[in-house]
MIPA-544490 format. One record per residue: residue number from 1; x, y, z of N, C-alpha, C in turn. Coordinates in nm, 2 decimals, always signed. Layout:
BEGIN
NUM, X, Y, Z, X, Y, Z, X, Y, Z
...
This chain:
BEGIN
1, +18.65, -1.80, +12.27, +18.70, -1.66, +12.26, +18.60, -1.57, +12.20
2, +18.62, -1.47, +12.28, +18.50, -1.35, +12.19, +18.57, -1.29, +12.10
3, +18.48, -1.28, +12.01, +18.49, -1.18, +11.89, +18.37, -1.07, +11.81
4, +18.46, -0.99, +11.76, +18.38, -0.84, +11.76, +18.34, -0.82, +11.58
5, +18.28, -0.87, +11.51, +18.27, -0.79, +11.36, +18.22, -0.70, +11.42
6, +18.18, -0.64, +11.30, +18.18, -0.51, +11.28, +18.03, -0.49, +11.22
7, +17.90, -0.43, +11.25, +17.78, -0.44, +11.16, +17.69, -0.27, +11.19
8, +17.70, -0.21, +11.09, +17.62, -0.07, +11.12, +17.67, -0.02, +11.20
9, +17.83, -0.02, +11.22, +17.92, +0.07, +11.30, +17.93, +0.02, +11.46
10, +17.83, -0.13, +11.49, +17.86, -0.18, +11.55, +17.90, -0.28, +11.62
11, +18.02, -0.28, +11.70, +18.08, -0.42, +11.75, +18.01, -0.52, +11.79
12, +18.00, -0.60, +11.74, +17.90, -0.73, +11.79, +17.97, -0.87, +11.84
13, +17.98, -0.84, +12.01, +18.06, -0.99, +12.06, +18.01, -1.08, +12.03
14, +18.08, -1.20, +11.98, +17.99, -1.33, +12.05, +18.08, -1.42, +12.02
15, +18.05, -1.53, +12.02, +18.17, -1.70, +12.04, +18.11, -1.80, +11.98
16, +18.19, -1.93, +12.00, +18.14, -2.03, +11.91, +18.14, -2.13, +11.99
17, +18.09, -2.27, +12.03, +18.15, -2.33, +12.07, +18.08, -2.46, +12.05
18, +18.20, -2.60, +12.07, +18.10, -2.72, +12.04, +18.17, -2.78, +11.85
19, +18.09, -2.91, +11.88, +18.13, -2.96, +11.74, +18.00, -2.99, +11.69
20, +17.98, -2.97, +11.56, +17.85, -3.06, +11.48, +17.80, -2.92, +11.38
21, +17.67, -2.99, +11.35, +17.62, -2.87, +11.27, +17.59, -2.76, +11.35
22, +17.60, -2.60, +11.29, +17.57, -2.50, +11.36, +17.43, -2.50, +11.38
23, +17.43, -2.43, +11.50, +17.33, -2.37, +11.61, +17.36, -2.20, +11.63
24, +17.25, -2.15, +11.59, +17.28, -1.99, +11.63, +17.15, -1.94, +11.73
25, +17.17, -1.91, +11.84, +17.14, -1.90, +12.00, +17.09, -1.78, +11.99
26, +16.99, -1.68, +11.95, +16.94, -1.56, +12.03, +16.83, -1.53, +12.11
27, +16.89, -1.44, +12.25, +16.82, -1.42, +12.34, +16.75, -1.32, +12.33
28, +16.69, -1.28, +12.42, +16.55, -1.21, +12.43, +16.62, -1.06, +12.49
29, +16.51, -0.96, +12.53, +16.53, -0.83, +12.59, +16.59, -0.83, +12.72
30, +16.71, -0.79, +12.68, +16.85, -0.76, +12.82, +16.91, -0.88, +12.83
31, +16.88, -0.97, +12.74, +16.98, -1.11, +12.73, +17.11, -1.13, +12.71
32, +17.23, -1.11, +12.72, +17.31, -1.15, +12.69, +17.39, -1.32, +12.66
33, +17.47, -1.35, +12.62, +17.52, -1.47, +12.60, +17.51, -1.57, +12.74
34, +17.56, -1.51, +12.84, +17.51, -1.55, +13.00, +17.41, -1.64, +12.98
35, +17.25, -1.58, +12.93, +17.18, -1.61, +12.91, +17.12, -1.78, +12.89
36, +17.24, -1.84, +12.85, +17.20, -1.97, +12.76, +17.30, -2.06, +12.85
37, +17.37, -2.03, +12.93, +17.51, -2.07, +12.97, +17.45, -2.20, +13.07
38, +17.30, -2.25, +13.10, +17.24, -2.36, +13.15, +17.25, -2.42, +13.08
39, +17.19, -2.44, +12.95, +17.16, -2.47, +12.83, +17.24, -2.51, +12.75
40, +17.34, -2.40, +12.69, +17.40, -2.44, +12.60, +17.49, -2.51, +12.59
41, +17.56, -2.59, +12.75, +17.67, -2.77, +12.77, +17.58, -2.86, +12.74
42, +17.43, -2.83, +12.76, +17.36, -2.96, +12.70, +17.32, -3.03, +12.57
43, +17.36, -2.87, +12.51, +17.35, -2.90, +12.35, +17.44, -2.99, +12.30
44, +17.49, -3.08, +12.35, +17.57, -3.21, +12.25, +17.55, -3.22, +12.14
45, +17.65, -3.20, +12.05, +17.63, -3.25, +11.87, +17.63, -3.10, +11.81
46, +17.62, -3.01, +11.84, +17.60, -2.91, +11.78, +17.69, -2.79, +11.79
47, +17.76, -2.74, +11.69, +17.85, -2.65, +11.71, +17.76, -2.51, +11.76
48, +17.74, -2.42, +11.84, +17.66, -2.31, +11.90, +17.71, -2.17, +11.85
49, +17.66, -2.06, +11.84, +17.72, -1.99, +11.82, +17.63, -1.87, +11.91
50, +17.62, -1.81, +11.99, +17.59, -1.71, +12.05, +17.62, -1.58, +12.06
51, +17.55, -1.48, +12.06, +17.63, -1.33, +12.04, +17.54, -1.24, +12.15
52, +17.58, -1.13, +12.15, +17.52, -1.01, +12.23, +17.47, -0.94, +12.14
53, +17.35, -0.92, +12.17, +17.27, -0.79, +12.09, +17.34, -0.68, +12.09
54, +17.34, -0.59, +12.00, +17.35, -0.44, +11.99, +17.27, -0.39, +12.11
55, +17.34, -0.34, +12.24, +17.28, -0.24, +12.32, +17.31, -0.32, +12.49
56, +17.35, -0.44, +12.47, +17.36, -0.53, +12.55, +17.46, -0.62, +12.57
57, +17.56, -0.65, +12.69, +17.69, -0.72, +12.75, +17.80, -0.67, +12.69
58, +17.91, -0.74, +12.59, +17.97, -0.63, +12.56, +17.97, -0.60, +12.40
59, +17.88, -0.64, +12.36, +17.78, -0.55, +12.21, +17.81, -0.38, +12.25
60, +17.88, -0.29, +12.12, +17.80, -0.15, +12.13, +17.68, -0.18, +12.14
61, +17.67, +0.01, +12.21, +17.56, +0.09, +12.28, +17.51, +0.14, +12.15
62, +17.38, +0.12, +12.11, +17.33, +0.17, +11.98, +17.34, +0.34, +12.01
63, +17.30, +0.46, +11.90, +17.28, +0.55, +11.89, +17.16, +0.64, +11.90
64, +17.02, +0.53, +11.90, +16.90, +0.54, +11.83, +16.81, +0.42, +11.85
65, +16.69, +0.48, +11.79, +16.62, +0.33, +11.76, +16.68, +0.25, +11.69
66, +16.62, +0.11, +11.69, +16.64, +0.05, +11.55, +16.52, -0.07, +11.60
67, +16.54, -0.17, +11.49, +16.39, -0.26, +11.48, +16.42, -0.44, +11.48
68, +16.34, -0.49, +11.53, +16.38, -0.61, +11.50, +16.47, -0.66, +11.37
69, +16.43, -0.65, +11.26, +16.47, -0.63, +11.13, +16.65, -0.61, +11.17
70, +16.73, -0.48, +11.18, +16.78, -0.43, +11.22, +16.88, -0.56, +11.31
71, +16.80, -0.59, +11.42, +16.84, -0.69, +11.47, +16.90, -0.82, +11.42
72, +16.81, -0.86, +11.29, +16.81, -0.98, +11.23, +16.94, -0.94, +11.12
73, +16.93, -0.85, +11.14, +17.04, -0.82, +11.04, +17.19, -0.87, +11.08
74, +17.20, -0.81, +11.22, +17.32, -0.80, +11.33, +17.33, -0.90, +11.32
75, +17.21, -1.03, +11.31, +17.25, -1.18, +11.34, +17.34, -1.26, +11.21
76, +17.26, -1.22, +11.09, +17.34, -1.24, +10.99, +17.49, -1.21, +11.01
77, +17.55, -1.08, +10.98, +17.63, -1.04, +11.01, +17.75, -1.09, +11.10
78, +17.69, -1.19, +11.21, +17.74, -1.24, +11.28, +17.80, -1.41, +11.25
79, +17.70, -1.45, +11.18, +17.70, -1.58, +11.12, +17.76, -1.54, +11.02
80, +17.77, -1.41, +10.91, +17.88, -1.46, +10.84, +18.07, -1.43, +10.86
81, +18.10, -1.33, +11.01, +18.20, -1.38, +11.08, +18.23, -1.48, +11.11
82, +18.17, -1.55, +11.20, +18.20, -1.68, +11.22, +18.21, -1.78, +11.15
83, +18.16, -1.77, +10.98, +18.18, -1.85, +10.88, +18.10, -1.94, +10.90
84, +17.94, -1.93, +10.89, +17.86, -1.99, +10.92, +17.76, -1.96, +10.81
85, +17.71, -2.07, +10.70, +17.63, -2.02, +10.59, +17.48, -2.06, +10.62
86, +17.51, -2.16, +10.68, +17.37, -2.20, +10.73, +17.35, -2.26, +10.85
87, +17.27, -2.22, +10.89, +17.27, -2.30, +11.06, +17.11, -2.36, +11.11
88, +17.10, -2.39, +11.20, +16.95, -2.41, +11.25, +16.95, -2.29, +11.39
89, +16.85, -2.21, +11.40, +16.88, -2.12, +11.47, +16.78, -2.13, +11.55
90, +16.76, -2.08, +11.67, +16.70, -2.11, +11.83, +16.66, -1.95, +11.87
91, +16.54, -1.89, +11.87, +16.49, -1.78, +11.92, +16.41, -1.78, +12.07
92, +16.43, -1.70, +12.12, +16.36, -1.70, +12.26, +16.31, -1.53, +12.27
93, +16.18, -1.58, +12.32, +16.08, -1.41, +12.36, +16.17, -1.30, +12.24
94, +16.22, -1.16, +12.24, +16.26, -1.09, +12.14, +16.35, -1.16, +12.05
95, +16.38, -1.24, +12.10, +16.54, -1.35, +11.99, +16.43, -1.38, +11.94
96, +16.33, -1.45, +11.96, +16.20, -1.51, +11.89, +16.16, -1.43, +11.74
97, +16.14, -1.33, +11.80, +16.07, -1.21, +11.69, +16.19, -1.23, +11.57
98, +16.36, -1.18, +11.59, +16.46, -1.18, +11.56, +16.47, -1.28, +11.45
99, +16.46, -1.40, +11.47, +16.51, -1.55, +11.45, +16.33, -1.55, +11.34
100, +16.25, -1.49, +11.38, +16.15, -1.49, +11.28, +16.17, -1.41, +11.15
101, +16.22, -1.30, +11.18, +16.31, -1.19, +11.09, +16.42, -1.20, +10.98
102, +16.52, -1.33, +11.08, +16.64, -1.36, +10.99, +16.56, -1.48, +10.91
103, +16.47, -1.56, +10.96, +16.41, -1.64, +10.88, +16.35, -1.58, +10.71
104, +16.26, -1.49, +10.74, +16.23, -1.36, +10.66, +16.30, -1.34, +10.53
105, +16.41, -1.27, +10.57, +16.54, -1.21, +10.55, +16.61, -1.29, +10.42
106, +16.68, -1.37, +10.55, +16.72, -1.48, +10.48, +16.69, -1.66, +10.44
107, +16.60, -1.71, +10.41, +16.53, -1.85, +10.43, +16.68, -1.97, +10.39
108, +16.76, -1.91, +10.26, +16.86, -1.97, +10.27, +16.98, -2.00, +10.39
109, +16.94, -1.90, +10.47, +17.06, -1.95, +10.59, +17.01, -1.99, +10.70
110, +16.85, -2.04, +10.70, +16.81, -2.11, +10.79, +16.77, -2.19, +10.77
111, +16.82, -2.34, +10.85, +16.79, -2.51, +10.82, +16.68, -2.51, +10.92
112, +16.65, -2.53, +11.02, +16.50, -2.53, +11.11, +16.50, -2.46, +11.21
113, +16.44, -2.40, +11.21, +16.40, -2.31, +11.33, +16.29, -2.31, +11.47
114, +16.39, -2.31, +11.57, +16.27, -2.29, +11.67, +16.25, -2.18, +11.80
115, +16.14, -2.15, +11.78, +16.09, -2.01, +11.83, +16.03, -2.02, +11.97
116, +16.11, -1.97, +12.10, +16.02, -2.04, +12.23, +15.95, -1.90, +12.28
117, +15.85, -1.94, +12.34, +15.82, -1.82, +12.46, +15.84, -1.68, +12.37
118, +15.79, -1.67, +12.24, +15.78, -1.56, +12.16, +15.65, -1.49, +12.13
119, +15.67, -1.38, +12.04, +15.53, -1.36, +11.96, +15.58, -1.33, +11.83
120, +15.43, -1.30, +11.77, +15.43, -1.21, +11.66, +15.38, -1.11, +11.63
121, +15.29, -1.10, +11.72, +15.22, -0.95, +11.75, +15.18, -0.94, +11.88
122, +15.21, -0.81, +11.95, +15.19, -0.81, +12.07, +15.04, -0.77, +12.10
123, +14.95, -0.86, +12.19, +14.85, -0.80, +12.25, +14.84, -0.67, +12.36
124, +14.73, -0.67, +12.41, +14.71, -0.53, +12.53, +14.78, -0.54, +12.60
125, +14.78, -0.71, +12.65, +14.84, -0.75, +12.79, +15.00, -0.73, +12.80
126, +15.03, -0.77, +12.67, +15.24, -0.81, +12.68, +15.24, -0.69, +12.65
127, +15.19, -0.57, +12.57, +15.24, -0.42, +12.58, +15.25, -0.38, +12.67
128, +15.11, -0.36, +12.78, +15.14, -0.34, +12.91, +15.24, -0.35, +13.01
129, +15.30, -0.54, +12.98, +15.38, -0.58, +13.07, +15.54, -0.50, +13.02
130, +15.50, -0.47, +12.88, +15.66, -0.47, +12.82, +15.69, -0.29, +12.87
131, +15.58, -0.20, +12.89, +15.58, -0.11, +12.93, +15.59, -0.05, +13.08
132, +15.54, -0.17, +13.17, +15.59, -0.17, +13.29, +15.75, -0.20, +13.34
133, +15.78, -0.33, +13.25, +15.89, -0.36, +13.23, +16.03, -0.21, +13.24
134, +15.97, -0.15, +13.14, +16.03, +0.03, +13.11, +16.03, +0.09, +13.21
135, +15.95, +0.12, +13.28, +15.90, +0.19, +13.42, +16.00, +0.12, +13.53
136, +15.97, -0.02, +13.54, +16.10, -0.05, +13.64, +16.23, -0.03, +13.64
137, +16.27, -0.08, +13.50, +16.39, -0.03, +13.47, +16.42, +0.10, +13.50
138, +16.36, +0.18, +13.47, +16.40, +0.33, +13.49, +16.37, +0.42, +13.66
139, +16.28, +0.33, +13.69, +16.26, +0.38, +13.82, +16.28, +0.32, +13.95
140, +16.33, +0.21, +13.96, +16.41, +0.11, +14.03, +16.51, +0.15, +14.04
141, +16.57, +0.18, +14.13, +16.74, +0.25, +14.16, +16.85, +0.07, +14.19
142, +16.79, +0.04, +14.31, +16.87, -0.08, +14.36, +16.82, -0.18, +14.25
143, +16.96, -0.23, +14.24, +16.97, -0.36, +14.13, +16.91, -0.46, +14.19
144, +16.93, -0.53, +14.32, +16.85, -0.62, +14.36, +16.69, -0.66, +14.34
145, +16.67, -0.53, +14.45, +16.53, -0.48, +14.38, +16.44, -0.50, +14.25
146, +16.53, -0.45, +14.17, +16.49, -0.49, +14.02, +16.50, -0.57, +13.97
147, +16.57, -0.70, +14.03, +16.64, -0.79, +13.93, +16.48, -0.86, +13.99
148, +16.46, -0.87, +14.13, +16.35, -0.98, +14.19, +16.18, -0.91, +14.13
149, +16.22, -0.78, +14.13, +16.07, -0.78, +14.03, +16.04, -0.78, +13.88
150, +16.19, -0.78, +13.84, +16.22, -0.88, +13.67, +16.18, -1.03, +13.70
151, +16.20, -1.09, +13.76, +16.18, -1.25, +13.81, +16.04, -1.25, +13.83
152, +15.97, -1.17, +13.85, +15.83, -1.21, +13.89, +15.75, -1.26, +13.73
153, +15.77, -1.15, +13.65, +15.73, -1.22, +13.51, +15.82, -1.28, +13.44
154, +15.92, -1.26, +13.48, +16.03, -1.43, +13.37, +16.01, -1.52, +13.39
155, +16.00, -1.60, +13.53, +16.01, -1.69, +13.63, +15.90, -1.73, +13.67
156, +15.86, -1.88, +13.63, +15.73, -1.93, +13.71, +15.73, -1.99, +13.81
157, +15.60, -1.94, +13.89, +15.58, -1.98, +13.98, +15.66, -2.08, +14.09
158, +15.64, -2.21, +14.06, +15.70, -2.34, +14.08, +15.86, -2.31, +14.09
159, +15.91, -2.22, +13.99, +16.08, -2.19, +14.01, +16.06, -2.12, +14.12
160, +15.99, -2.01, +14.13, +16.04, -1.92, +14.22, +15.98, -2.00, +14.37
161, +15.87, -2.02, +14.38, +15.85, -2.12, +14.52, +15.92, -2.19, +14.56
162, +16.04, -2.29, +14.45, +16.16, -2.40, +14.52, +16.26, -2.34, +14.51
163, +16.33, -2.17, +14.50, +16.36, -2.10, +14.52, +16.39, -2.01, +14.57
164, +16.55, -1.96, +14.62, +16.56, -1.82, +14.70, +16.58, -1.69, +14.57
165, +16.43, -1.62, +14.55, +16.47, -1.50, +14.52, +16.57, -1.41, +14.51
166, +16.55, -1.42, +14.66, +16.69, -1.30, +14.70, +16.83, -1.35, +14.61
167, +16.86, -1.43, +14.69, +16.95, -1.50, +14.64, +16.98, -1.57, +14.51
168, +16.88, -1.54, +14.38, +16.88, -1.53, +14.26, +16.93, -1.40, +14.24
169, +16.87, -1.30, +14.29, +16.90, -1.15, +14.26, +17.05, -1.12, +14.28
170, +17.09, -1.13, +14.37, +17.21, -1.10, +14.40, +17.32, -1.16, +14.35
171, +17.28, -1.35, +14.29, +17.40, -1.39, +14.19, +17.38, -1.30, +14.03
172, +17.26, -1.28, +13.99, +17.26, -1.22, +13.91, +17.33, -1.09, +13.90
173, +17.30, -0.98, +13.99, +17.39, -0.89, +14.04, +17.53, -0.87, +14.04
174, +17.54, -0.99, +14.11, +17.71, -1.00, +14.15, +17.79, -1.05, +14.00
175, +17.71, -1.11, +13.88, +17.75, -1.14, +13.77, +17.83, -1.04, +13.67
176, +17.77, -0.90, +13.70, +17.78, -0.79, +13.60, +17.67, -0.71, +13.60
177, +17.69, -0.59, +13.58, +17.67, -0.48, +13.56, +17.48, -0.49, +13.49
178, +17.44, -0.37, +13.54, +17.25, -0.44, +13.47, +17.27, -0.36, +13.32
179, +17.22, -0.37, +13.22, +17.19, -0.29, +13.13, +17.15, -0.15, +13.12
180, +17.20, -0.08, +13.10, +17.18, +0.05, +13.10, +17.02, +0.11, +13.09
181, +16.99, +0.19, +13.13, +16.83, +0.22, +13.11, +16.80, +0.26, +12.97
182, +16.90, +0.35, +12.92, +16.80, +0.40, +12.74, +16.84, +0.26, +12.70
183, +16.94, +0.17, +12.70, +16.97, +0.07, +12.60, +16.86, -0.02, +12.65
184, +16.81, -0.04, +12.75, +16.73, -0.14, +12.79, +16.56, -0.05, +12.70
185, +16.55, +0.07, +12.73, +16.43, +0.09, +12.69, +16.42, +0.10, +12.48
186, +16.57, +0.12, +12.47, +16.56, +0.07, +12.31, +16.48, -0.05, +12.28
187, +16.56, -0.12, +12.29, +16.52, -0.30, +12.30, +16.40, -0.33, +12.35
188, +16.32, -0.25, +12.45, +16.17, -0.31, +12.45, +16.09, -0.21, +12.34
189, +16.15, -0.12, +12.29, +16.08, -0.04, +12.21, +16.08, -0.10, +12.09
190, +16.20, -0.19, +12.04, +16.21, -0.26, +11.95, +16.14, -0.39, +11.97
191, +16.07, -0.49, +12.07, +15.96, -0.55, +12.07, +15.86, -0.51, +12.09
192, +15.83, -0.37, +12.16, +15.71, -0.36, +12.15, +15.62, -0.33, +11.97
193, +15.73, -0.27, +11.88, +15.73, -0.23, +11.76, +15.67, -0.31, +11.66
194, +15.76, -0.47, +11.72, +15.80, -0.60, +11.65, +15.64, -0.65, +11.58
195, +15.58, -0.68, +11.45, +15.49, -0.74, +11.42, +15.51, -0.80, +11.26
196, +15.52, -0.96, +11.26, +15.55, -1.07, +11.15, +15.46, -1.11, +11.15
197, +15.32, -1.12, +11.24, +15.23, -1.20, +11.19, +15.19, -1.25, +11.02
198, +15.13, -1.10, +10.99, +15.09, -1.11, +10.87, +15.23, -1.18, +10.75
199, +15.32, -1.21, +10.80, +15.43, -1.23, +10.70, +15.45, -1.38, +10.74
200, +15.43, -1.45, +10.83, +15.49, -1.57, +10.88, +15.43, -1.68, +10.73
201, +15.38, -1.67, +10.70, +15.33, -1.78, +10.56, +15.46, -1.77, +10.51
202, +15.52, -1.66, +10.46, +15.64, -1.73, +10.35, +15.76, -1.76, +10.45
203, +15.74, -1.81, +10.56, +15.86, -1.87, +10.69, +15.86, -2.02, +10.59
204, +15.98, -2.01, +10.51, +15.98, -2.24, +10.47, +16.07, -2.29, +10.56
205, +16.13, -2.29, +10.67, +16.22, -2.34, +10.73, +16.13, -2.41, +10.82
206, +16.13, -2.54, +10.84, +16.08, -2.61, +10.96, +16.09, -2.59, +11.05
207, +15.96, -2.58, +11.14, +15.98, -2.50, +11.22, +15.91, -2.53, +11.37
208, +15.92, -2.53, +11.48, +15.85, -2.61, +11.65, +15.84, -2.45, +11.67
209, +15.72, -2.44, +11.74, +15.69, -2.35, +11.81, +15.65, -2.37, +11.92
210, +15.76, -2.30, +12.08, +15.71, -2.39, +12.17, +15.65, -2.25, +12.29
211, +15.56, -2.29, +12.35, +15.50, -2.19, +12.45, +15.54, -2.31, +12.57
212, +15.53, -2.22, +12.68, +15.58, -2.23, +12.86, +15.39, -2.24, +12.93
213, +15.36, -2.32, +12.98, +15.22, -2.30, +13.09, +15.25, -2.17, +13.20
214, +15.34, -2.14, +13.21, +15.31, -2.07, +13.31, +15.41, -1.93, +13.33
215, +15.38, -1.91, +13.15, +15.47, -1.76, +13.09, +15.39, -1.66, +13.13
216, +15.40, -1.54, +13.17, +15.34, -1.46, +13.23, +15.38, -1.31, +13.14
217, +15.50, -1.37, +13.04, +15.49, -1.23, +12.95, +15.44, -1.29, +12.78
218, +15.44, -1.37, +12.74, +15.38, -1.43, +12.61, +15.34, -1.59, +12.64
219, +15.21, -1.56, +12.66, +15.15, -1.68, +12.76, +15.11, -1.78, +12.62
220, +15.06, -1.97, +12.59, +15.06, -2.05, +12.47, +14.97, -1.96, +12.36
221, +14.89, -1.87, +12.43, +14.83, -1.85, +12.29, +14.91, -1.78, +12.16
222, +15.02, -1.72, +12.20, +15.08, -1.67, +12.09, +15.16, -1.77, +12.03
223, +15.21, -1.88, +12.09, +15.27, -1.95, +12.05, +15.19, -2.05, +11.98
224, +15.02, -2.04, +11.96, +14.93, -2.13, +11.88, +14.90, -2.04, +11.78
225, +14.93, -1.88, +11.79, +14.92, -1.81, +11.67, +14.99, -1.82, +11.59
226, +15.14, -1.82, +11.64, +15.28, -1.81, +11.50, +15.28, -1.95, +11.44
227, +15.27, -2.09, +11.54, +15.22, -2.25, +11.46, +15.11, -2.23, +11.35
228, +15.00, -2.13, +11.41, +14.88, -2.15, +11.27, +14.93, -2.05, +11.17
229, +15.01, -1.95, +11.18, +15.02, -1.86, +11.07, +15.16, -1.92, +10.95
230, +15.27, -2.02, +11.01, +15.39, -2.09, +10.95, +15.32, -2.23, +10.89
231, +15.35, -2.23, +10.78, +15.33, -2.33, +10.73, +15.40, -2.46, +10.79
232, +15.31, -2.55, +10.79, +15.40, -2.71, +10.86, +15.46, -2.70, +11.01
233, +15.43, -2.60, +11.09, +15.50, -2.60, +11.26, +15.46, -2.69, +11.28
234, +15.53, -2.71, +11.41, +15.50, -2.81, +11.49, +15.50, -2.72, +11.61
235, +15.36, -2.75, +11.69, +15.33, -2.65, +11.84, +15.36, -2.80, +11.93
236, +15.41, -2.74, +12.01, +15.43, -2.80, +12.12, +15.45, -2.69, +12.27
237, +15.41, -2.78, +12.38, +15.40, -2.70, +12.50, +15.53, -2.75, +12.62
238, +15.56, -2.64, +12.63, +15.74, -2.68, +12.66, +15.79, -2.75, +12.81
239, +15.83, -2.73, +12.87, +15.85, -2.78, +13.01, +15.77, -2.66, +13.08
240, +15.68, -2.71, +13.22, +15.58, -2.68, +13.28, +15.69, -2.54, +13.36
241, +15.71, -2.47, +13.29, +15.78, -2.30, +13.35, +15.74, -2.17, +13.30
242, +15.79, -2.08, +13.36, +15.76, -1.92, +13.32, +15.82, -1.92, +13.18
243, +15.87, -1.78, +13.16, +15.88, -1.73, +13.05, +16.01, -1.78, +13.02
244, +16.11, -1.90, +13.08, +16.22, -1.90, +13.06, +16.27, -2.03, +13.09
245, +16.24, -2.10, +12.99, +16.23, -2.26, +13.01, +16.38, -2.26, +13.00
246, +16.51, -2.22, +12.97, +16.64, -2.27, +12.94, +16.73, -2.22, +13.09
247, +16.64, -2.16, +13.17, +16.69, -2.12, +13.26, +16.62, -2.25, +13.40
248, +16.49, -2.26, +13.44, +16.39, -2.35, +13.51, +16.40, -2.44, +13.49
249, +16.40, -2.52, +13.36, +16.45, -2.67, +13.31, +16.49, -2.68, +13.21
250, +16.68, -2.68, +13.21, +16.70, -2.61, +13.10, +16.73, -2.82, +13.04
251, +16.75, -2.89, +13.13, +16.77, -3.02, +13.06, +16.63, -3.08, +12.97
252, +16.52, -3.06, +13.05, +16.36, -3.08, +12.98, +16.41, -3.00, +12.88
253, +16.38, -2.84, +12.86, +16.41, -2.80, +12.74, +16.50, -2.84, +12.62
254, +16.63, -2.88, +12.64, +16.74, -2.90, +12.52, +16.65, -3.07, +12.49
255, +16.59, -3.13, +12.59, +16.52, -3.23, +12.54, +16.43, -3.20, +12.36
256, +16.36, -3.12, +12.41, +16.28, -3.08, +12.33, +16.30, -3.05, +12.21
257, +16.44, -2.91, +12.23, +16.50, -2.85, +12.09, +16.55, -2.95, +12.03
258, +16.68, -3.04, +12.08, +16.73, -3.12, +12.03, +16.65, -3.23, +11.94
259, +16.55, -3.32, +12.00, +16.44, -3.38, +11.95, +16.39, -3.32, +11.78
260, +16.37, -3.22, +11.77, +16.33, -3.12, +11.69, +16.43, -3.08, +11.53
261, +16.55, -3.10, +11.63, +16.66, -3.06, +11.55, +16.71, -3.22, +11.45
262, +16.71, -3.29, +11.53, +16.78, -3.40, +11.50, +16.64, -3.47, +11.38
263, +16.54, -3.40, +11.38, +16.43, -3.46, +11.29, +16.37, -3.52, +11.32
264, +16.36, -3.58, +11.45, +16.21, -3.62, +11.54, +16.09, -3.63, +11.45
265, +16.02, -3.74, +11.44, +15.86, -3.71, +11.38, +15.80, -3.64, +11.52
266, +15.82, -3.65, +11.62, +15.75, -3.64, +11.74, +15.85, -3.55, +11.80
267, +15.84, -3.48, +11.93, +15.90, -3.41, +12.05, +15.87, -3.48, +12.18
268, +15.99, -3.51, +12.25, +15.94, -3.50, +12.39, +15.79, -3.43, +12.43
269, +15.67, -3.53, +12.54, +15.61, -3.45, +12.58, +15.69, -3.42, +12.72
């Protein structure tokens, strides 16, 4: 069942679901809860808790900017509705940055953390893409259209070749409504913004940082930046996909997390 607190005047959906120790799920730029819905039946053992960003599914429409921080905050906020004091929490690409933030923030309410297909500071290249990104959104009229040239950098290769495009676009489509264009260009304004590098040392929560081979919007090297800047990570290279391993192999992936979670000396390779 969805539920709405209440955080900086705005309603923040999200749900719970599952038995075991909490899991708190955040997704990346235009993500919604949808988002994890491969993924998250495979999480066995672990109670989940996933929400909608501020600006996104049926989260209020923010007013304004606001910042990752901001974001991390909403996450708290949400974990302590659902009566959740500590959790191990799961970041993906802007969830990444986020889940780096609430770590930040708060180190007491996070038990281990792992950060996929993220950064900490964006280079030339992912500004570029994150600003192109903006441009489509806003100048792309047909939803299909835009959903299949969103897929070109989420989606690697290999998915998209044993794959109908089209016919990704259109279930996507046919799902719900796309995100609105200022709410979508908040949210990349808010990662393009995003930079923890210099902060990730005081991160104590154990921590896997995992990069994708064939991510085309935060390609392994960021993901060997935030391992060398966190004390004690563990880098690892995730199942052979684009920018969105819980969608391409989402069973390889929960391999991984789960391994991680449960205290694994090692990870699936």
């Amino acid at each position: 069942m969805t539920e709405f607190p209440i955080h900086a005047g705005l309603r923040l959906a999200y749900d719970v679901e599952g038995d075991g120790p909490p899991l708190v799920l955040i997704g990346g730029l235009s993500a919604d809860r949808a988002f994890w819905s491969l993924a998250r039946p495979l999480l066995a053992g672990f109670t989940t808790l996933a929400f909608d960003h501020r600006d996104v599914g049926h989260s209020d429409r923010a007013d304004g900017p606001y910042t990752a921080v901001d974001m991390a905050q909403d996450a708290l906020a949400v974990m302590d509705a659902a009566g959740i004091g500590r959790a191990h929490v799961l970041g993906h690409s802007l969830g990444g940055v986020v889940a780096q933030e609430l770590a930040l923030l708060a180190p007491e309410r996070v038990d281990r953390l792992v950060l996929a297909c993220t950064f900490a500071r964006n280079d030339l290249y992912s500004r570029g893409v994150l600003e192109l990104l903006k441009r489509l959104r806003a100048e792309v009229g047909n939803p299909v259209t835009y959903i299949r040239a969103l897929a070109t950098f989420t989606l690697g290769r290999s998915f998209l070749e044993a794959n109908a495009l089209e016919a990704i676009a259109r279930q996507v489509v046919a799902a719900g409504p796309l995100q609105e264009v200022a709410a979508f260009h908040r949210q990349a304004d808010a990662s393009l913004a995003a930079d923890t590098l210099e902060r990730l040392g005081a991160i104590t929560a154990p921590t896997l940082v995992m990069g994708t081979p064939q991510d085309r919007i935060f390609a392994p090297a960021f993901a060997r930046a935030i391992a060398a800047a966190i004390p004690g990570a563990v880098l690892v290279e995730g199942p052979d996909t684009g920018h969105c391993p819980m969608i391409e192999a989402p069973q390889a992936f929960v391999d991984v997390v789960t391994a991680f979670l449960h205290g694994a000396a090692a990870v699936p390779d």
